[in-house]
C-alpha positions as CSV (number, residue, x, y, z in Angstrom):
1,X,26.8,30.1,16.8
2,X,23.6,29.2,18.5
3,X,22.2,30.5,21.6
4,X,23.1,26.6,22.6
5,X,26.4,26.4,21.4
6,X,27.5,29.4,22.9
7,X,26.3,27.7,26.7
8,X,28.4,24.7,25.8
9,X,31.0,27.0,25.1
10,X,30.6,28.9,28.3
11,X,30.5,25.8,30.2
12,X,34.1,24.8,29.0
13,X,35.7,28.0,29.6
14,X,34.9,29.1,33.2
15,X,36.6,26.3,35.0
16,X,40.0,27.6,33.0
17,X,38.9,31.4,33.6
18,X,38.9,31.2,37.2
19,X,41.8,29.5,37.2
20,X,44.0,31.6,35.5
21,X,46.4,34.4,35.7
22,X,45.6,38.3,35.6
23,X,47.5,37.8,31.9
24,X,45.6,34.7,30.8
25,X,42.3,35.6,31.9
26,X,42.5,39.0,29.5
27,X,43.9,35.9,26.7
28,X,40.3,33.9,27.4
29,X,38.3,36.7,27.4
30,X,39.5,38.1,24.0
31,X,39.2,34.9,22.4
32,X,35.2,34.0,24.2
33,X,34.2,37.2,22.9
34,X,35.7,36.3,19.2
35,X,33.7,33.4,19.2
36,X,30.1,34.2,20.7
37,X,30.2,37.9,19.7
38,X,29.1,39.1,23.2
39,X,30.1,42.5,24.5
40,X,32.8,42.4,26.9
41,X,31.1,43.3,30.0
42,X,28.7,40.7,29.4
43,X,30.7,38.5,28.6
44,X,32.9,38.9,32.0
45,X,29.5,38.5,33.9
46,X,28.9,35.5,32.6
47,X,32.5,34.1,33.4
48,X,32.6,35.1,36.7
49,X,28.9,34.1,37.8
50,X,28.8,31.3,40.4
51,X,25.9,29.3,38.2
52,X,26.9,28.3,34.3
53,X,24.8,25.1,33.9
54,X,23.2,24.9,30.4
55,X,19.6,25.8,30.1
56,X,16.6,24.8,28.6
57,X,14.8,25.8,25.6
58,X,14.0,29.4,25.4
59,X,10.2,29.3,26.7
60,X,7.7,32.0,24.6
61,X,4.4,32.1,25.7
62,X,1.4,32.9,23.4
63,X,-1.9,32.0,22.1
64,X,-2.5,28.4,21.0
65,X,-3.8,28.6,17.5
66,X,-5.0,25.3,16.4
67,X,-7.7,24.3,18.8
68,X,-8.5,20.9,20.1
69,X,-10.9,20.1,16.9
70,X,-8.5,21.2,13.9
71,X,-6.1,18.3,16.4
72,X,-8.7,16.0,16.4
73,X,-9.7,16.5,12.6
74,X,-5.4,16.4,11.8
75,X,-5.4,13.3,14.1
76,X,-8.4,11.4,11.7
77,X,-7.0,13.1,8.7
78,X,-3.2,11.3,9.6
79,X,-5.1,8.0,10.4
80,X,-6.8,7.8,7.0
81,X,-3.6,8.5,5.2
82,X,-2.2,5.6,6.8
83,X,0.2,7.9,9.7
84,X,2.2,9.4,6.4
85,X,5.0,11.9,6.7
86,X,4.0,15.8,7.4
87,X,5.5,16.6,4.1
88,X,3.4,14.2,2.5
89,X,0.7,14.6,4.6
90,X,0.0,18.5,4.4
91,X,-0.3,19.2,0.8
92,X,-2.9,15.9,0.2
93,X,-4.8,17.4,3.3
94,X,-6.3,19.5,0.3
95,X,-7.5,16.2,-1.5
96,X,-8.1,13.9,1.5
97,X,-10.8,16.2,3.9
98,X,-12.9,16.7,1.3
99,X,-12.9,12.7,0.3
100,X,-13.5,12.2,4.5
101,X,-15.8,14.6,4.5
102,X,-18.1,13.5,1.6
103,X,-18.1,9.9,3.2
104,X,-18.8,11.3,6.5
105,X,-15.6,10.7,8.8
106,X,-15.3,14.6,9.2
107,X,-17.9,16.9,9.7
108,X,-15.9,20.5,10.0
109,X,-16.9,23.9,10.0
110,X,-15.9,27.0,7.9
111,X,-12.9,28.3,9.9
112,X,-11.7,24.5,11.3
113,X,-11.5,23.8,7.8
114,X,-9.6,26.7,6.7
115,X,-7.3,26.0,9.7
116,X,-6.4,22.7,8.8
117,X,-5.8,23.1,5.1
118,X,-3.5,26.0,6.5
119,X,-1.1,23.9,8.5
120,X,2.1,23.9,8.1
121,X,4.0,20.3,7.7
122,X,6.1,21.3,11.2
123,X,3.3,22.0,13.3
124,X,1.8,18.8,12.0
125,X,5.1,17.4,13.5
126,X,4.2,18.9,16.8
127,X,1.1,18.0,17.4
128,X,1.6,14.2,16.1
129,X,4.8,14.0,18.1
130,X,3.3,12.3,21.0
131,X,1.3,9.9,18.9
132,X,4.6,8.6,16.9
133,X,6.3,5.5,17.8
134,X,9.2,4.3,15.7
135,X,9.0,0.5,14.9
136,X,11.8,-0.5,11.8
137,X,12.3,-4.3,11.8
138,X,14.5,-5.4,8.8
139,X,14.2,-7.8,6.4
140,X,17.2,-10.3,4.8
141,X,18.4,-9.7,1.2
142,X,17.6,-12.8,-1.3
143,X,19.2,-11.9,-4.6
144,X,21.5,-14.1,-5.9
145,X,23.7,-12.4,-8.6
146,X,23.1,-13.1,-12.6
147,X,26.4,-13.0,-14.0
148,X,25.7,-14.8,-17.4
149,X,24.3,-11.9,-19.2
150,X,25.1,-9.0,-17.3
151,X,27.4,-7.3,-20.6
152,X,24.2,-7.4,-23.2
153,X,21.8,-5.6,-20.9
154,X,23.0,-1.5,-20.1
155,X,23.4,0.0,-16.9
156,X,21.1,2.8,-16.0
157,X,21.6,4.7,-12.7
158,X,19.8,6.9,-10.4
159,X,21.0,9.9,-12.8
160,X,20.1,8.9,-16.3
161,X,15.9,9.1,-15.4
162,X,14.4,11.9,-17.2
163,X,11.7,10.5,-19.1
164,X,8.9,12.8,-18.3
165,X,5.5,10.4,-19.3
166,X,4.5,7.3,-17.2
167,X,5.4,3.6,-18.5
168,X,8.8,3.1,-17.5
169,X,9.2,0.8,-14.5
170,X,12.0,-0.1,-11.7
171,X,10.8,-3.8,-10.5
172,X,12.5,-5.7,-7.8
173,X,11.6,-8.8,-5.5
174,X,10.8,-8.3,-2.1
175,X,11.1,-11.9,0.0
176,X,8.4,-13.0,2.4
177,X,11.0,-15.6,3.9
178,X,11.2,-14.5,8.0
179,X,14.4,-15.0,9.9
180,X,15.7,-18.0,7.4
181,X,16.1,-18.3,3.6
182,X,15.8,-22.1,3.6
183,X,13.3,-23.9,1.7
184,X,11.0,-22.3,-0.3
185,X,8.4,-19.5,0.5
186,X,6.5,-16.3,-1.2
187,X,7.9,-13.2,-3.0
188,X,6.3,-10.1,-4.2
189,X,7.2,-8.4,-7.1
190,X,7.2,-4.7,-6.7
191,X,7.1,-2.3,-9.9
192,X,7.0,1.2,-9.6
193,X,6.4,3.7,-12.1
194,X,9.7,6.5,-12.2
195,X,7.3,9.6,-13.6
196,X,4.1,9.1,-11.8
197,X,4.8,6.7,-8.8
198,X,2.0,4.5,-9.7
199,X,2.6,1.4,-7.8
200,X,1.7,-2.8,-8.4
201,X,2.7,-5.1,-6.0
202,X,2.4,-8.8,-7.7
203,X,2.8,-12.3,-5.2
204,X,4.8,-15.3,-6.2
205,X,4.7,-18.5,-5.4
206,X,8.5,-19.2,-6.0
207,X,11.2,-17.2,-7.3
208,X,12.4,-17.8,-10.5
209,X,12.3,-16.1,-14.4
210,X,9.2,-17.7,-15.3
211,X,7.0,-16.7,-12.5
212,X,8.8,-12.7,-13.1
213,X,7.6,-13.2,-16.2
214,X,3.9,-14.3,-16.2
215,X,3.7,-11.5,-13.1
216,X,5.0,-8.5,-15.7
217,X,2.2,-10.0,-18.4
218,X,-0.3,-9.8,-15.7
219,X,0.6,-6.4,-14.7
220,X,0.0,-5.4,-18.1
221,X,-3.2,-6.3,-18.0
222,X,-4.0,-4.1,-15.2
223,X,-1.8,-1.3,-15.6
224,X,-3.8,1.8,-17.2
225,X,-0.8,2.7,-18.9
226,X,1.4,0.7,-21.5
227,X,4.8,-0.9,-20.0
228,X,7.6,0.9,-22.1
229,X,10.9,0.1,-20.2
230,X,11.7,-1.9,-17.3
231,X,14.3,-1.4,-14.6
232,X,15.5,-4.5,-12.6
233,X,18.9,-5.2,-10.1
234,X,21.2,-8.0,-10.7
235,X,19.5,-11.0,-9.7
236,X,19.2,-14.3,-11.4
237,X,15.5,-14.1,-11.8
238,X,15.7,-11.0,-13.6
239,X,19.3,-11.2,-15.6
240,X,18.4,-14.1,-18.0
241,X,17.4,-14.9,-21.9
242,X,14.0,-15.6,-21.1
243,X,13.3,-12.3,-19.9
244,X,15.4,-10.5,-22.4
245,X,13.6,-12.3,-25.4
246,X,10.1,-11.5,-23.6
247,X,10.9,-8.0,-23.4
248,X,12.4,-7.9,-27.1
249,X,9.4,-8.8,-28.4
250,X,7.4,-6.7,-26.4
251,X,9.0,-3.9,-27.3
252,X,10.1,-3.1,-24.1
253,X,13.3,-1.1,-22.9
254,X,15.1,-3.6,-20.1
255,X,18.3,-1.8,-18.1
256,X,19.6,-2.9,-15.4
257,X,21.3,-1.2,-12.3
258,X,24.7,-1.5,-11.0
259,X,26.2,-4.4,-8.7
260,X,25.4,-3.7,-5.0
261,X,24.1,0.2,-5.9
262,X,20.8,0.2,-3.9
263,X,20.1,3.7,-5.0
264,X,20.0,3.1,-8.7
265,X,16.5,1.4,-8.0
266,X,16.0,4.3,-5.1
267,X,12.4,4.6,-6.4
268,X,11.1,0.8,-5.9
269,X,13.3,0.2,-2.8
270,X,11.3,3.0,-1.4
271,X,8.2,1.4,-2.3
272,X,9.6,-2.0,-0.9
273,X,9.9,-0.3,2.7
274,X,6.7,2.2,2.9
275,X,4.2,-0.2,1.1
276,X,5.2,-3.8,0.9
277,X,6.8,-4.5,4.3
278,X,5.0,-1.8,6.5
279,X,1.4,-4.0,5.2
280,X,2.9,-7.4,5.0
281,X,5.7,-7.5,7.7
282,X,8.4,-9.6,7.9
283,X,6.9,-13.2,8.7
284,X,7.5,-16.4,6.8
285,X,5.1,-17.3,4.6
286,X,4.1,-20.5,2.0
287,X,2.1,-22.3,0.3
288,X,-0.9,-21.7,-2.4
289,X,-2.9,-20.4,0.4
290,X,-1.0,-17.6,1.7
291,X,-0.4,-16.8,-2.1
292,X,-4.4,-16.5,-2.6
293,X,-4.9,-14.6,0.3
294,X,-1.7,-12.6,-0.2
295,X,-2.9,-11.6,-4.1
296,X,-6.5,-10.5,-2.1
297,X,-4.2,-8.2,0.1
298,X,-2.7,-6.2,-2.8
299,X,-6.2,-5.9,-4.5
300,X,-7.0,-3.4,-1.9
301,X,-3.4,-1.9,-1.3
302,X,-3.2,-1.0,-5.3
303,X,-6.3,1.3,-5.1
304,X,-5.2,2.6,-1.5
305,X,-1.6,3.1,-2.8
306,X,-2.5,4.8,-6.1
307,X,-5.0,6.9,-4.6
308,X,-4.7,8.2,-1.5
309,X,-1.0,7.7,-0.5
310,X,0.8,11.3,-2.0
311,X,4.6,11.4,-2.4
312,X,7.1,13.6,-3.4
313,X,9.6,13.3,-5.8
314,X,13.0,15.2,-5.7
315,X,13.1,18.5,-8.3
316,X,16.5,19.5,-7.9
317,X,19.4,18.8,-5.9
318,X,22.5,21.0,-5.5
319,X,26.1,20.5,-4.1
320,X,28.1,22.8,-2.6
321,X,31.3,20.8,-1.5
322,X,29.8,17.7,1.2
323,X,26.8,20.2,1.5
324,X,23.5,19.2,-0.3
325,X,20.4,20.8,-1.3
326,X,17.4,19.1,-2.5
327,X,14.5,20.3,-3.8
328,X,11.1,18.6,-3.7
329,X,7.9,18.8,-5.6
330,X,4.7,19.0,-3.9
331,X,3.0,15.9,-2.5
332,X,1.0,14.2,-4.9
333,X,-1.0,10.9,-5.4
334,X,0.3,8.6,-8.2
335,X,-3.4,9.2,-9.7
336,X,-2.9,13.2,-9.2
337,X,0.4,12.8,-11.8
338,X,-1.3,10.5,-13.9
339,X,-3.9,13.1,-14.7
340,X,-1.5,15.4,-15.2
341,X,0.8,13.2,-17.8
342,X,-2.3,12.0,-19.8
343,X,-4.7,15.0,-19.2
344,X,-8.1,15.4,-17.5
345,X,-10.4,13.3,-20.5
346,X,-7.8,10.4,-20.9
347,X,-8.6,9.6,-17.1
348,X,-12.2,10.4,-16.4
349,X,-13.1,6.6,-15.8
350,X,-10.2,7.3,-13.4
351,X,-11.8,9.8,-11.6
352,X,-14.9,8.2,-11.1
353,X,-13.8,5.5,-9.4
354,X,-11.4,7.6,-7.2
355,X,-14.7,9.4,-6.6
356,X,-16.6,6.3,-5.0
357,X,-13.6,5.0,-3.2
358,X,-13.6,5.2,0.9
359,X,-10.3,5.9,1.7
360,X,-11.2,4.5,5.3
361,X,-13.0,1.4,4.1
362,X,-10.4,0.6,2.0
363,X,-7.9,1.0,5.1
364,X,-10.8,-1.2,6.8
365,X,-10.9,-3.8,4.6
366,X,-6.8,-4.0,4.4
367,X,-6.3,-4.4,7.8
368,X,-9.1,-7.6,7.2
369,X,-7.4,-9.1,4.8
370,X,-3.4,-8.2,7.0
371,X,-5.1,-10.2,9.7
372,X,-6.1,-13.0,7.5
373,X,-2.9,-13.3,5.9
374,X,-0.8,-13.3,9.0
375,X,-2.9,-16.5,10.1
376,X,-0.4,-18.0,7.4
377,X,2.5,-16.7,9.0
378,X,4.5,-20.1,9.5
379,X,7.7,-18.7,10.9
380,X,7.1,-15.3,13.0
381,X,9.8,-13.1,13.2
382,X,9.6,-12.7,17.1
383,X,10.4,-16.1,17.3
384,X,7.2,-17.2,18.3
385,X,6.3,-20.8,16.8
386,X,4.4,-21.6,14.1
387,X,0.7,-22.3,14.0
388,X,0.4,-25.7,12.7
389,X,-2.9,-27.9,12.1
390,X,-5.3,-24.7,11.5
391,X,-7.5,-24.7,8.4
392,X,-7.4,-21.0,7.6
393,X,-9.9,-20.3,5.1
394,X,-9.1,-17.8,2.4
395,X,-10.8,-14.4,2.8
396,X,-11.5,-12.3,-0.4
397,X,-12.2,-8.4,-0.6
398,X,-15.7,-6.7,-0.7
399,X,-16.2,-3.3,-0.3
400,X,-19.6,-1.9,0.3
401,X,-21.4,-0.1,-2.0
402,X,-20.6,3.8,-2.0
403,X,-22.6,6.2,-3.4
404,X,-21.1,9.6,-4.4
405,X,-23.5,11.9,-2.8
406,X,-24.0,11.5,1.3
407,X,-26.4,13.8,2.9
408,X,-24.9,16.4,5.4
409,X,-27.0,15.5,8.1
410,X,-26.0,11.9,8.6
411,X,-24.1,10.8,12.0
412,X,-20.8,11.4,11.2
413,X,-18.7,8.2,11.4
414,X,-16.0,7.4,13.9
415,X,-12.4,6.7,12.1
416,X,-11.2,4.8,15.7
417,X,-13.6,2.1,15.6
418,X,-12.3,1.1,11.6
419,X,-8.2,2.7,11.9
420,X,-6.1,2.0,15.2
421,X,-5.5,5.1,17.1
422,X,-1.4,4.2,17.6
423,X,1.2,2.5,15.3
424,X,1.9,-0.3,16.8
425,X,0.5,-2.7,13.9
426,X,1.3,-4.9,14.1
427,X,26.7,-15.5,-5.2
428,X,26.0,-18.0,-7.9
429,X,28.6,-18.8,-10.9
430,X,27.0,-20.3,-14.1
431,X,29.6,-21.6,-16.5
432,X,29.7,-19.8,-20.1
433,X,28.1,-21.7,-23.6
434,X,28.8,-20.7,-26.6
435,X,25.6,-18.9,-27.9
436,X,25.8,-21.6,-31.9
437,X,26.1,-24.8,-29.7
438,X,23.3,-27.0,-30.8
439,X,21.0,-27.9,-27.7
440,X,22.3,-31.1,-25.9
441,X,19.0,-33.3,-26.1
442,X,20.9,-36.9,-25.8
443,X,22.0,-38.7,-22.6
444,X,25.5,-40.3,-21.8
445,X,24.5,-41.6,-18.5
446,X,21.2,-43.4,-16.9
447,X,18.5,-40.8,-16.1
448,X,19.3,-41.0,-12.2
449,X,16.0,-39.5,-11.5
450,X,13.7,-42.2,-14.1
451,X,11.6,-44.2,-11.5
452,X,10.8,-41.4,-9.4
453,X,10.2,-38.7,-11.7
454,X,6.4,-39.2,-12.4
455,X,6.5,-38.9,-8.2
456,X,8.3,-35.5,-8.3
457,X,6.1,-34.5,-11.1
458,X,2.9,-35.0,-8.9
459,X,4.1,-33.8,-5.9
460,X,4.9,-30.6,-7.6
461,X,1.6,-30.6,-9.4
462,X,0.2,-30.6,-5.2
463,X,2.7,-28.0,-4.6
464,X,3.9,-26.1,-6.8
465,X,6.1,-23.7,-4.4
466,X,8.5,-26.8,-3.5
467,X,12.1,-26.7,-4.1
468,X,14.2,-29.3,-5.5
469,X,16.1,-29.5,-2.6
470,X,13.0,-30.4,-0.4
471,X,12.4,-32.8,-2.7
472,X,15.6,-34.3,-3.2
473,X,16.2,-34.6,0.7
474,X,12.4,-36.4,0.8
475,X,14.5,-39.0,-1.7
476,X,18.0,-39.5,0.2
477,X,15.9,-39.9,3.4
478,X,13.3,-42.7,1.9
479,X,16.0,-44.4,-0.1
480,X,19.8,-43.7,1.9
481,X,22.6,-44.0,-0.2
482,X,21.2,-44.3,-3.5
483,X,21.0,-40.2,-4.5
484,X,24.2,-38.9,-3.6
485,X,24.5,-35.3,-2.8
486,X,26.3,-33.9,-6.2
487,X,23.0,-35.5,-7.7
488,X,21.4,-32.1,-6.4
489,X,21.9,-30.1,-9.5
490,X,20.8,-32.1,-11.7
491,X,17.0,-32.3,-10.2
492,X,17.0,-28.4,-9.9
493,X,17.5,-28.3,-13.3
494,X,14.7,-30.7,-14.1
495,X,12.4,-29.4,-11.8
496,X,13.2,-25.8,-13.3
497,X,12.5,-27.3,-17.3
498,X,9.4,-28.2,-15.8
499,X,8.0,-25.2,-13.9
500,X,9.0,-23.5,-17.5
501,X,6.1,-26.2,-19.3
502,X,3.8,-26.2,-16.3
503,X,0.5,-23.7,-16.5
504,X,-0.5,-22.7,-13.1
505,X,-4.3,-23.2,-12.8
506,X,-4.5,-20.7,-10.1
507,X,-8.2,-19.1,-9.6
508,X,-7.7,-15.5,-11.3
509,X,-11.4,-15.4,-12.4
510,X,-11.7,-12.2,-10.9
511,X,-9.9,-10.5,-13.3
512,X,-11.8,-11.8,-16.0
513,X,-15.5,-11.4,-14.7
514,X,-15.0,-8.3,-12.8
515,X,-12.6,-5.7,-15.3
516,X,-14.0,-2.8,-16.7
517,X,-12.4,-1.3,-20.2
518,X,-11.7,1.8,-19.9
519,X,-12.5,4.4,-22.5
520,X,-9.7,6.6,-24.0
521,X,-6.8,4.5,-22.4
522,X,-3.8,2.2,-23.7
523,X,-5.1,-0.7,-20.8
524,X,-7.8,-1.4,-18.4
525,X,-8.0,-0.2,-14.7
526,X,-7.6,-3.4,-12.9
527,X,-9.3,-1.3,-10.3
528,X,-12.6,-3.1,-10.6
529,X,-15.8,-1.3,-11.2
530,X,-19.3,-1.9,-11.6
531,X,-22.3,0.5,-12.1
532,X,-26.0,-0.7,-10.8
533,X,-29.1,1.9,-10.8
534,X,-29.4,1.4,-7.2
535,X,-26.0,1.3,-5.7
536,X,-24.2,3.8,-7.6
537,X,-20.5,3.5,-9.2
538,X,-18.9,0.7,-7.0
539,X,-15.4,-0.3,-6.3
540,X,-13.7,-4.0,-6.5
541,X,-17.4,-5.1,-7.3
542,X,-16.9,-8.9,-6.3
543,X,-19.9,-11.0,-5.3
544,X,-19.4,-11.8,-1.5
545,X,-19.6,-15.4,-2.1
């Protein structure tokens, strides 16, 4: 019993020990003394004594050991890291001071240094305390159950991973749709490696198979790893023939979890909470310009992410009746386990661009492209209302030029002016066909849409991330009683038989102009790179146009 428990304890009993009989009092005594262990006269003392309220914490006095500059230097360290966990935080301290050191945020001495590396994830928890403020808004769920091929995909749970070698993928939908799921409105696809933790966070401009798909063949592109199974949940967009073909003939292993069983996709739920929601929020946002600027965002947050953001992955976990032990790995950086699944020369190109990267100008040049994005925001989740007739201009990434060796005595940089010094940051039913029917390509009826489809067509040419249902109101409001509402289904199946034909003609030159092979690897970075003899090995090397 603690020293605690045993006041509590104390507390309950003297009002009945003073009260009782000669007899009774020898019964409380006997069983007080079974309980705390105290010896008897001590224990009578304590009964008897006029004062019983509970006290404080028991008060040691002794030396401070971390002074006020390892604080400081923890403080910068916890800022760069993006304000991280202690149990994430103290292992990568190893990895990250040296990194803020070489770009000049920190400028330590011998014995600070050996202090900080030294701490313990607790005390970190002590001396942060006062700087933590919890903030956890919550977002709405949007998946809408697949039911129509649910039997011909298999079922993996949180128990069945134990592949040891990066390339298999949980991937779920994260919806950027504020307090209201009406209309239509952004999505991010989130696909999270199970052995390394590697991390790709892709924007859509609606939600729906086709899109999921033409995201997974773009993250394939980028990935420096081959895609070799893919975990999804239950949702429409996911549980459908398109994407079963599309990963048949890629060769790629698609399970699925089980009906309303968050923690069978624990590892990309994770990832939904720590990376797409605390840098995007929870605000509505549309349109092909909060896509653009949205896609600029997660240029910088893959590198950040992948790099400098360590986690830890559960080793073991016991049970001992409702009792459970778990067992964690050290912190590590998706890049750190990547090096270790695919060796040291497989991911030298890797290493070299971790090498130039500023883990403080990237966090600089997020938080630029977070405020241009939330410009977009057309529905705030305060309630506030939205911004209407602004032209907000799309702002792309550009990191300076970094050279790998800084000399020691430059002025060391200040993290405050670049990081903030707080927190405050801001079921559907589809009806069975028989899988030898011959496709139904004749009509019965008059087309009911036929003199208005080359309209529809155009106005989703304009914009592209407009539901049917927009459209379909636009028509019974223009033309009353002629579109009646059971009419509704039929134009969301023509408008989704058309978004499966239509190329988007988005801008992704970047891609193109800027990716660097690299050398020894099953796909290229995506991390863009570009070497010139007088700026060194750069990162995202975009022209600032």
């Amino acid at each position: 019993m603690s020293f605690i428990s045993k006041h509590e304890l104390l507390t309950q009993v003297v009002p009945r020990y003073r009260e009782a009989s000669r007899e009774h009092k020898s019964i409380i005594l006997n069983e007080f003394i079974a309980s705390t262990g105290y010896a008897r006269k001590y224990a009578i003392r304590l009964l008897t004594r006029l004062d019983v309220a509970l006290p404080g914490p028991i008060q040691r006095p002794r030396e401070r050991r971390y002074g006020a500059e390892v604080q400081d230097a923890l403080r910068i360290s916890w800022q760069a890291a993006n304000y991280i966990g202690s149990k994430r935080l103290a292992p990568f301290l190893e990895e990250l001071v040296p990194a803020l050191e070489r770009h000049g945020y920190l400028g330590l001495s011998e014995e600070v240094r050996n202090q900080l590396l030294s701490i313990s994830s607790a005390t970190i928890d002590r001396i942060l305390r006062p700087l933590r403020k919890a903030n956890a808004p919550k977002g709405i769920s949007t998946t809408k159950s697949g039911i129509l091929l649910k039997k011909q995909i298999p079922v993996r749970t949180f128990a069945d991973w134990n592949e040891s070698g990066p390339g298999f993928f949980e991937g779920d939908l994260v919806a950027h749709c504020g307090c209201t799921t009406e209309g239509a409105y952004l999505n991010t696809f989130v696909l999270t490696d199970i052995a390394t933790g590697w991390v790709e966070c892709l924007p859509l401009l609606y939600r729906s198979q086709h899109a999921v798909i033409e995201s997974l063949e773009y993250a394939r592109k980028v990935l420096p790893f081959p895609v070799l199974g893919l975990d999804t949940d239950n949702g429409s967009e996911f549980i459908n023939a398109e994407l079963m073909a599309y990963c048949e003939r890629e060769k790629i292993t698609f399970t699925r979890g089980r009906a309303y069983k968050k923690n069978d996709q624990c590892f990309v739920e994770q990832k939904n909470g720590v990376v797409v929601r605390q840098l995007v929020g929870y605000d509505r946002f549309e349109g092909e310009m909060a896509y653009l600027q949205l896609r600029e965002l997660y240029r910088a947050v893959r590198l950040y992410v992948n790099f400098f953001q360590p986690s830890m992955k559960l080793h073991v976990k016991h049970r001992d009746g409702a009792k459970v032990q778990r067992v964690y790995d050290p912190a590590k950086t998706p890049f750190q386990r990547l090096r270790v699944a695919l060796g040291v020369e497989a991911t030298e190109n890797l290493a070299t661009i971790y090498l130039a990267l500023d883990p403080v100008e990237l966090l600089r040049q997020i938080k630029i492209m977070q405020d241009a994005l939330w410009k977009h925001a057309v529905l705030r989740t305060g309630g506030h209302a939205p911004e209407v007739n602004d032209t907000v201009q799309l702002t792309e990434i550009w990191l300076k030029p970094s050279k790998l060796s800084r000399s020691a005595g430059k002025k060391q940089k200040n993290i405050s002016d670049i990081v903030p010094a707080n927190l405050d940051q801001q079921k559907r039913k589809y009806r069975r066909t028989k899988a030898d029917r011959a496709p139904h390509t004749w009509r019965t009826r008059e087309d009911p849409f036929q003199l208005v489809w080359e309209e529809i067509c155009s106005r989703l040419e304009a914009s592209p991330e407009r539901t049917a249902k927009s459209l379909f109101l636009e028509l019974q409001e223009r033309q009353p009683g002629r579109y009646p509402d059971g009419q509704l289904r039929t134009l969301q199946r023509r408008v989704q038989d058309w978004r499966a034909k239509a190329v988007l003609s988005f801008d992704d030159r970047w891609l193109e102009t800027n990716r660097l092979p690299l050398n020894g690897l099953p796909g290229p970075l995506g991390a863009i790179v570009k070497t010139e003899p007088s700026m060194g090995t750069t990162a995202l090397g975009a022209s600032p146009n």
